[in-house]
N, C-alpha and C positions, 0 to 999 in steps of 0.2 A: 517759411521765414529762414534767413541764412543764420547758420547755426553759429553765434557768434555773442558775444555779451550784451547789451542792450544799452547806448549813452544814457549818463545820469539823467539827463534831461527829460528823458521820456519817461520815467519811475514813475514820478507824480500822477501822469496821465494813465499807465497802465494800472496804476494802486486804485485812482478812484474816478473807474471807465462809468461806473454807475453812480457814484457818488456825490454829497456837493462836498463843498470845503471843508476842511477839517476844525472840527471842533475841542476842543479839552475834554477828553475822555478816559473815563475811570470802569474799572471791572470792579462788578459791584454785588455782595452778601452782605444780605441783614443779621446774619450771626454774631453779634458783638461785644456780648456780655463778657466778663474776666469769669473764672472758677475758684470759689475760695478752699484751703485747708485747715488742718490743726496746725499749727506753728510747730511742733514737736514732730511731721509727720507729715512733711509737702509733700510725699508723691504715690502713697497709701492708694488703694484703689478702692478700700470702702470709705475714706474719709475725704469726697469730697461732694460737690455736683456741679455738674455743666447745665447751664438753663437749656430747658427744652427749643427746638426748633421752634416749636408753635408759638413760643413764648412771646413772640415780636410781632405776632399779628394781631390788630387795632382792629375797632372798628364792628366789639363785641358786646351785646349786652343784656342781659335776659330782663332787667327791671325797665327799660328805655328800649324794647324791639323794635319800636317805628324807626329810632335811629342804629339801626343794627342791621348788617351787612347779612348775616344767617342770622335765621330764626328758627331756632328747633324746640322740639315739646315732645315727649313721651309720657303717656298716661298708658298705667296697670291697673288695672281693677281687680280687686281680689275678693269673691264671693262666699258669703257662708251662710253654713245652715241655723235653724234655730239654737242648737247644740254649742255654737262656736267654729265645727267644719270646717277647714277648705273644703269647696266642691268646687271652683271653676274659675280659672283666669284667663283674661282677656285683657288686650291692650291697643291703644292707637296713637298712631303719632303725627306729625307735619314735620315737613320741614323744607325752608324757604328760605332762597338768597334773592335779596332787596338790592337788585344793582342802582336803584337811585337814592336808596335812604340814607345817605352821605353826604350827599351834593350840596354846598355850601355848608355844612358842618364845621363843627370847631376842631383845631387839632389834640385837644382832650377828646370827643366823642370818637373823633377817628385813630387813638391810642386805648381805648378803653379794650381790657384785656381780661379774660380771669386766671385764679390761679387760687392754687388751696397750698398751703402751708402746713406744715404739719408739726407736733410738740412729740420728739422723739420719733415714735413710729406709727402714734396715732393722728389720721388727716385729720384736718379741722375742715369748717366748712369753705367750700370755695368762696371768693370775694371777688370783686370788681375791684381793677386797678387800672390808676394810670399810669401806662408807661412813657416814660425818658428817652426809651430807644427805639417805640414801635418802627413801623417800615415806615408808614410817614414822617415821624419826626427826624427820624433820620434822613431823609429823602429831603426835606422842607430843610434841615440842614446843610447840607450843599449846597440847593441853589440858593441860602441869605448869604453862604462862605462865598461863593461866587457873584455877589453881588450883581445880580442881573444879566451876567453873560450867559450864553447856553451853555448845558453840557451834556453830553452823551454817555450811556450807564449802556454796559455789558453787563447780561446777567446771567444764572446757570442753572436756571431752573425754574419751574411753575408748581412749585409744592407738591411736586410728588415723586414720589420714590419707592422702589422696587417691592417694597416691604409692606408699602398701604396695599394690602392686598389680601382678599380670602375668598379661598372657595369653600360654596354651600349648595348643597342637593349636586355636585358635578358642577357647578357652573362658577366663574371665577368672576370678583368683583371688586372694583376700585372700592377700598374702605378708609373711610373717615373717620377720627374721632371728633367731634363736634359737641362744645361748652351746651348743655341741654335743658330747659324746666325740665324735672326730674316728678313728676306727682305718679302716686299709689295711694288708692284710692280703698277705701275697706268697707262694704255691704255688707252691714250685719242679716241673719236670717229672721231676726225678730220685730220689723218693722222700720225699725230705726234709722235715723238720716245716716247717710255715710261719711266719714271723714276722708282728709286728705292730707296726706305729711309732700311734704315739698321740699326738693333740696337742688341744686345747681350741678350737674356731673357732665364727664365727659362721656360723651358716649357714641358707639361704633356706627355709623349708616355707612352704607351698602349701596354704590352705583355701578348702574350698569356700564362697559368701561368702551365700549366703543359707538353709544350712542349718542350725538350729539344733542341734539333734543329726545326728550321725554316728555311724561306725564303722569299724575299721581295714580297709582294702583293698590288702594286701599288694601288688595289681597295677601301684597306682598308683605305685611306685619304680621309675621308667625310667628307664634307662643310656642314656645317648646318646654316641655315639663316633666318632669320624673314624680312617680308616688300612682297612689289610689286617692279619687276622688272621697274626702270624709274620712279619710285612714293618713296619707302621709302624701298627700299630693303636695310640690313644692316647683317654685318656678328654677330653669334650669337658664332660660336665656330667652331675650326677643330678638330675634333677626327682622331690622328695620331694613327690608330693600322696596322702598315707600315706591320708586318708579320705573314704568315700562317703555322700550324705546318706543318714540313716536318719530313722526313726520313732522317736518316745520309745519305745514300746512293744515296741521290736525286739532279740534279745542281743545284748550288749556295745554298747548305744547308749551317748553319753556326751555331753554339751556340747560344742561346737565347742570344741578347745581354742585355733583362731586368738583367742577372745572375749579370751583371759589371755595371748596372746605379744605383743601391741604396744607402746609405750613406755609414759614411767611414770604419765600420768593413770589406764592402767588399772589400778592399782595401788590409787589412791585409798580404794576403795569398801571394799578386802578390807583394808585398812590399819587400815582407820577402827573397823571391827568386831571386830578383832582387841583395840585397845585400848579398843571400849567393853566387852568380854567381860573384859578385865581388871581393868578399876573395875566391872562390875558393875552401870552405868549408863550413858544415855548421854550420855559428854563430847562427841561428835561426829556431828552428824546431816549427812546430803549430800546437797544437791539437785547428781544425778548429770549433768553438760553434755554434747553431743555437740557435737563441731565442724561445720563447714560446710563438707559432701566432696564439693563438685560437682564435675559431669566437665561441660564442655562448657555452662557457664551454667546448669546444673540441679543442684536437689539429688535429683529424681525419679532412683533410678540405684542400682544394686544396691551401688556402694562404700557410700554413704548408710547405706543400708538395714543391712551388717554392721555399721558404726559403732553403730545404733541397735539392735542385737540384741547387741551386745557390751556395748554399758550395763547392758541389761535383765539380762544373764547375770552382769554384775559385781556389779549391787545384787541379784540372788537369790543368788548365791554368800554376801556379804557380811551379806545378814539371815536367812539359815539361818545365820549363825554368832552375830549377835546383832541379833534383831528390828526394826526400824525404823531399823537404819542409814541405809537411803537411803531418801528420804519423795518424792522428785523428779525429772522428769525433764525435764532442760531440751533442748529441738530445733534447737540452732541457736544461733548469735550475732549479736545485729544484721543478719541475710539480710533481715527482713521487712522491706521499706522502700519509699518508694514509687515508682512507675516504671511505665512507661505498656509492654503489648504488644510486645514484638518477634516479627512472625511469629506461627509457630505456639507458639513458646516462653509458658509461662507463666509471670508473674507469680513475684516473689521469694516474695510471703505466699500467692499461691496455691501454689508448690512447697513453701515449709512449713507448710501447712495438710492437705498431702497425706502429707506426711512424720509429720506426727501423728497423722493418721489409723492410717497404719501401725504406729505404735509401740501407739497404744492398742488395735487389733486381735487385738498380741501378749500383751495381756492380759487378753481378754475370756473367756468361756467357750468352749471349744474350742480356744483358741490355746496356744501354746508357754510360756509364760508366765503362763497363767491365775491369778488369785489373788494376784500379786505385787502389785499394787493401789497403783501410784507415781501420782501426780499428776503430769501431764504438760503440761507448755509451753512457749513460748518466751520467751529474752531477746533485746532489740532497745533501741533508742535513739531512733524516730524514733514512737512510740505516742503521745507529747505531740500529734502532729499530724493525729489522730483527727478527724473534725469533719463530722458526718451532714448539714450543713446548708453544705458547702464547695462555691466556685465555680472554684474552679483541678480543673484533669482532671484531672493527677497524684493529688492531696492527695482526690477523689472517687472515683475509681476503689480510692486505700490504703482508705481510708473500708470502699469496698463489698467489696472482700478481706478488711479485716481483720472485718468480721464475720460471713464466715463461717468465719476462725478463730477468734473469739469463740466460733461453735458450736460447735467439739471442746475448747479449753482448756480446762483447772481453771486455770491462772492465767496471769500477766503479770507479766517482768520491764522494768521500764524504765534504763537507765543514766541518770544522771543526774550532770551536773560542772557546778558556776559557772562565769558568762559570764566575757568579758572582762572587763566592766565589773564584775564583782563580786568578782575577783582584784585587779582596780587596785587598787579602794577600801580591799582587805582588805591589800594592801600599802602601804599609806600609813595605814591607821587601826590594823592590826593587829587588827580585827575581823572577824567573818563577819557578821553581821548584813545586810550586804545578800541575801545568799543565804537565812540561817537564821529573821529574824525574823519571830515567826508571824503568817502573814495576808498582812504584807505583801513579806514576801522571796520571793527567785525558787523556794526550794523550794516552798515551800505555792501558790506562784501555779501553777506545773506541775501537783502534784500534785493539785493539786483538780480543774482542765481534765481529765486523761486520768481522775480517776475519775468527774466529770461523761460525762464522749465515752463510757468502757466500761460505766457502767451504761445511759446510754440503747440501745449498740448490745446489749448481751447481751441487754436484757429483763429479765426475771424470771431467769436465770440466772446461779446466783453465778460471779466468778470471782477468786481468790486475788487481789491486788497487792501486788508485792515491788520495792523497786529492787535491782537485777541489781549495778548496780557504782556506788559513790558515791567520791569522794576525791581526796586533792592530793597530788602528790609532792613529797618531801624535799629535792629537789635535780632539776637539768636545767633544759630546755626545753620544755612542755608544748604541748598543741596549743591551749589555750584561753587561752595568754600573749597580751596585748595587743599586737595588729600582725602576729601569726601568720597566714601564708599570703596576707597582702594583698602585692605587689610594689610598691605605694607606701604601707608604712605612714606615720600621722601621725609628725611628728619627735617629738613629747614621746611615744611609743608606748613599750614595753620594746624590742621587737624594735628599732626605729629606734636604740634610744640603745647596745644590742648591739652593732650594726654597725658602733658607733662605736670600738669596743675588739678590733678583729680582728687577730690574728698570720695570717701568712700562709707561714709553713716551717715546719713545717706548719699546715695553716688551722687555727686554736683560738681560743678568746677568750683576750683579755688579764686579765691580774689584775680589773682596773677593768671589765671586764664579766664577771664572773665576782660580783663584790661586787653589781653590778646585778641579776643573775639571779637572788642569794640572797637579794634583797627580798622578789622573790615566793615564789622553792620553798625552803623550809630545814625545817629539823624540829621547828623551834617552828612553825611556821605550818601544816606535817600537822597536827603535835598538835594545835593548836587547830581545825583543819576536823573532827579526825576525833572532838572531844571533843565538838561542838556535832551534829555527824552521828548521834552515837549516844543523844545528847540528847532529840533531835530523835526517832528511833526510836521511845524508850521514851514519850514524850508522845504519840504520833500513834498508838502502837501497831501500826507501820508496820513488817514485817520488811526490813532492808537489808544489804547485802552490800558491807563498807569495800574497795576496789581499792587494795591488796590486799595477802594476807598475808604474803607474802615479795617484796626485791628480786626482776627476773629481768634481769639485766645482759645478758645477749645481746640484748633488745630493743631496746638503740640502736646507731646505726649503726658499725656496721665496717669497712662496703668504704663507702671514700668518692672523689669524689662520690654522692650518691644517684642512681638514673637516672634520665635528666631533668631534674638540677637539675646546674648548676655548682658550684663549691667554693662561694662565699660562698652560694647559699642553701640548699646540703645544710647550711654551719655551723648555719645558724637556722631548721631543721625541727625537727621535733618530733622526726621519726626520725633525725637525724642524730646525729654523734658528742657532739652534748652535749645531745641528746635526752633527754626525762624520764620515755619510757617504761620505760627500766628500775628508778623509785626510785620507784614508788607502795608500796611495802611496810613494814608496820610493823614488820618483821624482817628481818634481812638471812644471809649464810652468808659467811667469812671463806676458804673453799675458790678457790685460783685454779686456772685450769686452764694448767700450766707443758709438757705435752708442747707439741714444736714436729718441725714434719720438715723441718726443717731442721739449723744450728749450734745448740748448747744454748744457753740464756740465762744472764743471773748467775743467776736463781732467779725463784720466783712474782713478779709486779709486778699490782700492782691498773688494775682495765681501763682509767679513766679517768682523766683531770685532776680533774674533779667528784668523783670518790672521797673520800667524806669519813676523818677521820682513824676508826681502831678505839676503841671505849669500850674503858677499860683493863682488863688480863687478856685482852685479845682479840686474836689476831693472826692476821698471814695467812700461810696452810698452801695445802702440796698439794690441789688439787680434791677429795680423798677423805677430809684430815683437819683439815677444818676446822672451825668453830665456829657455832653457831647464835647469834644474839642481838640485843638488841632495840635499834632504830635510833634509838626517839622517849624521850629523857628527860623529857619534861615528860607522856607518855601515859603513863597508870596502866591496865597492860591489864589486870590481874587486877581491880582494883574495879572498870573499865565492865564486865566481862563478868560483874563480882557484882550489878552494878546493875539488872540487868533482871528484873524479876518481873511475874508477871501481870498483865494489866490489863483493866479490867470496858469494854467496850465499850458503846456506847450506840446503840440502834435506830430 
């Protein structure tokens, strides 16, 4: 191809060689909860809590199993002699994921969640709750916000993460905790019926991590104990790894049920299918994410690898119940980037190059997976800097990597966020047009370079192009605030004129930098990024993914200083406590989370000073009964997501 820039015209067609039209698309976590403090004491690190990840997964119940997604049970038996003794413990357990016990469900049974509370520092017993914000109702959310249009959800993961993991006897295992009947059962030696104390606990299973199907192996519950039998025998732990890898074709094989026990991204897929099976259509298509589960600088690594077999297992779950819910699989986040050899270690795009390899294997003919037929790629950030004809080693060597992952992807997502320079401007003109205007704004100048760079590198080889995550947040400190991360920024900078407005008991901005910060991030200036964003979409015919659908307020910082940084420049990081990573969303959840283990508080308090006030009728509740609703008044979500209709591409 002549080495030359590519007319606007053709964008469209080379963005989506694989794809149909574009849709209204959102990058999407179920993490939504706010975190609450002591009012005397916002950024303490033992006074607060972030709701757990697990916390948003539905569709849980030990009193009502038949409508219960897992079903787990652990029984101890604990033996004694006439004396009273212990002489011998033994135990057995189940445990069973019911991929249809849902299916036309209510959206309470598919919220129903547990969770134990605690009075200071002692737990109380677990409860059954329902949640406000599980993954379906939040899901079941957007598509009534979008009143009937489709939309498309980018996600970043299938509930697992680097950390679910233990090894036992040498051998390493995807581990779950999993909401359990909890029963210990006591044998007396003197004839006597036994009883049984029962309680609801979480507790750890053990799967095997790169076998897709299994089957139960009663063997695998071993009792481990310390003492002399009749003297001081005492249980020390059960290791439930209930199953052994089998063959599809072998009895009682079954999916890995670790694929459906991680937190609540895994959730997503089977969520989303549920309520397109209810309209009938589909309101919600998923291009399915995997996180980035290195052990040791690699994503080459069997954690990886469950991560990517637990996707596969969630989007066939998902469209065996309504067809083409998940169309996507994404390998990674930003991993691919450029970076010269260490060692024997490869390469960030050569280990996800390798990692794709693997996924699309799982779908070939003869594979686990066969037939499921997802389009598979990565998202990254650094694809703009593509460039076959580059004299820097770094930016040559990304070059000759990424196109040999050119060779296995069906597509490419890129993130893409305005400069510095194009936030100033939009703060002081109240326009985008430096970013947006066509041809000559910094989107269209990107966008045309990397589809320039990937058609030369692919060849003749289509390959989808999506942006992965595009948008501005409402409120905070961003990473692409003017003077961010420089330690001398210019004086007229924001960051500079910030510094100017610091409390220091504790470190916070002042009012007067607080008025400063809302030049740039506020919710008329989302609104307007994300109106021109989707604009921009449907003109280019460009599928994109607005970052993103919901607040995730635990994203800024908590425990402060940040490490490595001192009090004043943990105030003015992005991740710090008036960080903006938590208010990219154009919805928010009115849920605080009030447990503390400690002295009780007056009641919920919203996590931040930046916490804007609640649109009226909306207030803030317990983490479990709170309120979904929409952040941007001046964004009209239901007409842009009515707004997109097909568009004729040109060749």
């Amino acid at each position: 191809m002549p080495n030359r820039l590519l007319p606007l015209a053709c964008i469209a067609w080379l963005s989506s060689a694989l794809g149909a039209a574009p849709q209204m698309g959102l990058a999407y976590q179920p993490y939504v909860g706010q975190w609450s403090q002591f009012p005397d004491n916002p950024y303490a690190s033992d006074r607060f809590y972030t709701p757990s990840f697990n916390t948003y997964k539905g569709g849980l119940s030990i009193e009502d199993p038949e409508r219960s997604l897992l079903r787990a049970q652990r029984h101890v038996h604990l033996y004694f002699d006439a004396a009273g003794r212990l002489m011998n413990i033994e135990a057995d357990s189940r445990l069973e994921f019911a991929a249809t016990a849902l299916r036309g469900a209510t959206d309470a049974q598919w919220s129903r969640t547990l969770f134990r509370r605690f009075e200071g520092k002692v737990p109380l017993p677990a409860r059954e709750v329902d949640h406000q914000a599980s993954v379906f109702r939040q899901l079941a959310f957007l598509a009534e916000a979008a009143e009937g249009a489709p939309l498309r959800l980018a996600t970043y993961g299938a509930g697992f993460q680097a950390g679910y993991w233990s090894e036992i006897d040498g051998r390493g295992y995807a581990t779950m905790p999993v909401w359990t009947d909890n029963r210990v059962s006591f044998h007396p030696g003197n004839g006597s019926p036994p009883t049984t104390d029962r309680s609801t606990d979480e507790i750890n299973f053990y799967f095997p991590p790169t076998s897709v199907y299994v089957k139960p192996d009663p063997k695998g519950v071993r009792v481990r104990t310390r003492g002399t039998p009749g003297q001081d025998l005492a249980l020390d732990r059960v290791d439930l790894r209930l199953f052994a890898p089998a063959r599809q074709d072998e009895p009682d094989a079954r999916l890995n049920p670790g694929f459906f026990a991680g937190d609540a991204n895994g959730q997503i897929a089977l969520a989303a299918a549920e309520i397109n099976a209810r309209a009938g259509k589909p309101l919600l298509t998923i291009a399915q994410g995997v996180e980035n589960v290195a052990v040791a600088g690699s994503l080459i690594n069997d954690r990886m690898r469950f991560a990517i077999l637990a996707a596969l297992a969630q989007a066939r779950i998902a469209n065996d119940r309504f067809p083409g819910t998940v169309t996507h699989l994404i390998v990674g986040n930003e991993y691919a980037v450029p970076a010269t050899k260490s060692g024997t270690l490869r390469t960030p795009t050569e280990q996800t190059t390798e990692m794709v390899r693997f996924a699309k294997a799982q779908m070939a003919p003869g594979g686990d997976f066969a037939g499921l037929g997802l389009a598979v790629g990565v998202r990254g950030n650094r694809f703009r800097l593509l460039d076959p004809n580059a004299t820097d080693p770094a930016i040559r060597r990304f070059t000759r990597d990424a196109t040999r992952l050119l060779g296995e992807v069906d597509f490419l997502m890129e993130n893409i966020y305005p400069s510095p320079e194009a936030l100033e401007i939009a703060a002081r003109s109240g326009d985008w047009d430096t970013f947006f205007a066509p041809e000559t704004g910094e989107l269209d100048i990107q966008w045309e370079r990397l589809s320039q760079s990937v058609a030369t590198l692919a060849g003749d080889r289509p390959i989808e192009l999506m942006i992965g995550e595009i948008g501005h947040p409402s409120n905070g400190i961003p990473f692409n605030l003017p003077g961010h991360g420089n330690p001398n920024p210019p004086a007229d900078s924001a960051i500079a004129r910030l510094a100017e407005h610091i409390e220091r008991d504790p470190w916070r901005l002042e009012t007067e930098g607080l008025a400063i910060l809302h030049r740039y991030c506020s919710p008329d200036m989302s609104a307007a990024f994300l109106t021109r964003a989707f604009a921009w979409s449907r003109a280019r015919g460009v599928q994109i993914h607005a970052f993103e659908a919901f607040d995730e307020p635990y994203k800024f910082g908590q425990n402060m200083p940040l490490p490595g940084l001192d009090a004043r420049a943990s105030l003015l990081n992005c991740q710090g406590s008036h960080g903006a990573e938590g208010f990219y969303g154009l919805f928010g959840y009115s849920g605080v989370a009030a447990f503390q283990a400690g002295p009780s508080s007056a009641g919920p308090k919203p996590g931040s000073a930046l916490q804007a006030r609640l649109p009226r009728g909306v207030e803030w509740a317990d983490q479990f009964s709170g309120q979904l609703y929409p952040k941007l008044p001046a964004f009209d979500f239901a007409a842009t997501a009515a707004a997109f209709e097909p568009v004729t591409r040109e060749r």
